[in-house]
C-alpha positions as CSV (number, residue, x, y, z in Angstrom):
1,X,0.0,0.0,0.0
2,X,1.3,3.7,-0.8
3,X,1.3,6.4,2.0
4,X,-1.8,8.3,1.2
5,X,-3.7,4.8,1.2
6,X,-2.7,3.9,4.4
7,X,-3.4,7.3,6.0
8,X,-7.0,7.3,4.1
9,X,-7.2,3.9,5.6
10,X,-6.3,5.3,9.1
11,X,-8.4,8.7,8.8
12,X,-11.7,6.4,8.4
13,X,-11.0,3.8,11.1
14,X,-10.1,6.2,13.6
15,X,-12.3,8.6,15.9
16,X,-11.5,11.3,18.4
17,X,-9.6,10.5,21.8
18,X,-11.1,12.2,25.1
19,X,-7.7,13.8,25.6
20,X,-7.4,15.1,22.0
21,X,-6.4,13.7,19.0
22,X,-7.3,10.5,17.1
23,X,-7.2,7.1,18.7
24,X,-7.0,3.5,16.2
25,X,-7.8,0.2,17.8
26,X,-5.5,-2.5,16.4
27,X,-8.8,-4.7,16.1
28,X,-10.1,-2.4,13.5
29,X,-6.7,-2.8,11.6
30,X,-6.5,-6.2,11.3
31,X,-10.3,-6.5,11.0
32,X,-9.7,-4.0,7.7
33,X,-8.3,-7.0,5.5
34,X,-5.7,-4.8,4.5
35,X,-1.4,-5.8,5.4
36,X,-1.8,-5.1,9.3
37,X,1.9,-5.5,9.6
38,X,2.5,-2.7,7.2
39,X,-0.6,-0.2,8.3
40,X,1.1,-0.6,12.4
41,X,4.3,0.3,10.8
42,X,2.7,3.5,9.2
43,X,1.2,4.1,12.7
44,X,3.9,3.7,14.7
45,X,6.1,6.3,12.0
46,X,3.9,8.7,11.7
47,X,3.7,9.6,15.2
48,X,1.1,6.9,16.7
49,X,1.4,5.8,19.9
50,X,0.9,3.0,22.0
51,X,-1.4,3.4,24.1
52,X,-0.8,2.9,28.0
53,X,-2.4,-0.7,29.1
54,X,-3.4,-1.1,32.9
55,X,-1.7,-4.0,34.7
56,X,-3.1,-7.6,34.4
57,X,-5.5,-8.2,37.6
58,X,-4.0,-11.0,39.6
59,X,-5.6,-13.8,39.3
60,X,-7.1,-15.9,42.1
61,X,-6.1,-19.3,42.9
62,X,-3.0,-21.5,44.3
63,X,-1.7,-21.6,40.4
64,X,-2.1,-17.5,39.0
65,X,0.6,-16.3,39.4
66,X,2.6,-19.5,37.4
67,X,-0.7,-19.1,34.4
68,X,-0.6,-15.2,34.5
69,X,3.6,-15.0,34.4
70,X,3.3,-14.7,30.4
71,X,0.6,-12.1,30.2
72,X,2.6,-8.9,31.3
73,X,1.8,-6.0,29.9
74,X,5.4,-6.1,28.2
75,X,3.9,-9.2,26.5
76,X,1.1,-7.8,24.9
77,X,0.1,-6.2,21.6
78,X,-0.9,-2.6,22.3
79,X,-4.8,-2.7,22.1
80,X,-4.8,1.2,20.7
81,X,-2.8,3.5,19.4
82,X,-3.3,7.3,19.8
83,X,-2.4,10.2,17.2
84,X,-1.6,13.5,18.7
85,X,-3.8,16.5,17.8
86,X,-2.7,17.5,14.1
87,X,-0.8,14.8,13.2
88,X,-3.6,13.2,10.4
């Protein structure tokens, strides 16, 4: 996909973030059918960012902690990305 594409793409899927700016889930990416891989890539370059995830609750139970160890927030995709105001 060329530039303009991708930002056309990224204009349409995204919507306005309480703090300002423009927020894009990653579901809506990869739900677009388009190369996800490529469109993050634009996000990430063109000033999107990852949006801060909240800690994993703790599970309850003599085995979380050993089940939860692998779903850090480290570990995880970012769920959203947000655009700063002006930047699409």
């Amino acid at each position: 996909m060329d530039d303009e594409a991708i930002r056309t793409l990224v204009r349409r899927l995204s919507r306005p973030h309480p703090e300002g700016g423009k927020v894009i889930e990653r579901a809506a990416v990869l739900a677009a059918g388009t190369d996800a891989n490529e469109v993050l890539a634009w996000i990430t370059a063109n000033a999107g960012e990852p949006e801060a995830q909240g800690a994993v609750s703790a599970g309850r139970g003599l085995h979380s902690a050993r089940v939860d160890q692998s779903r850090t927030a480290a570990n995880r995709a970012p769920l959203r990305y947000v655009f700063p105001p002006g930047t699409l």
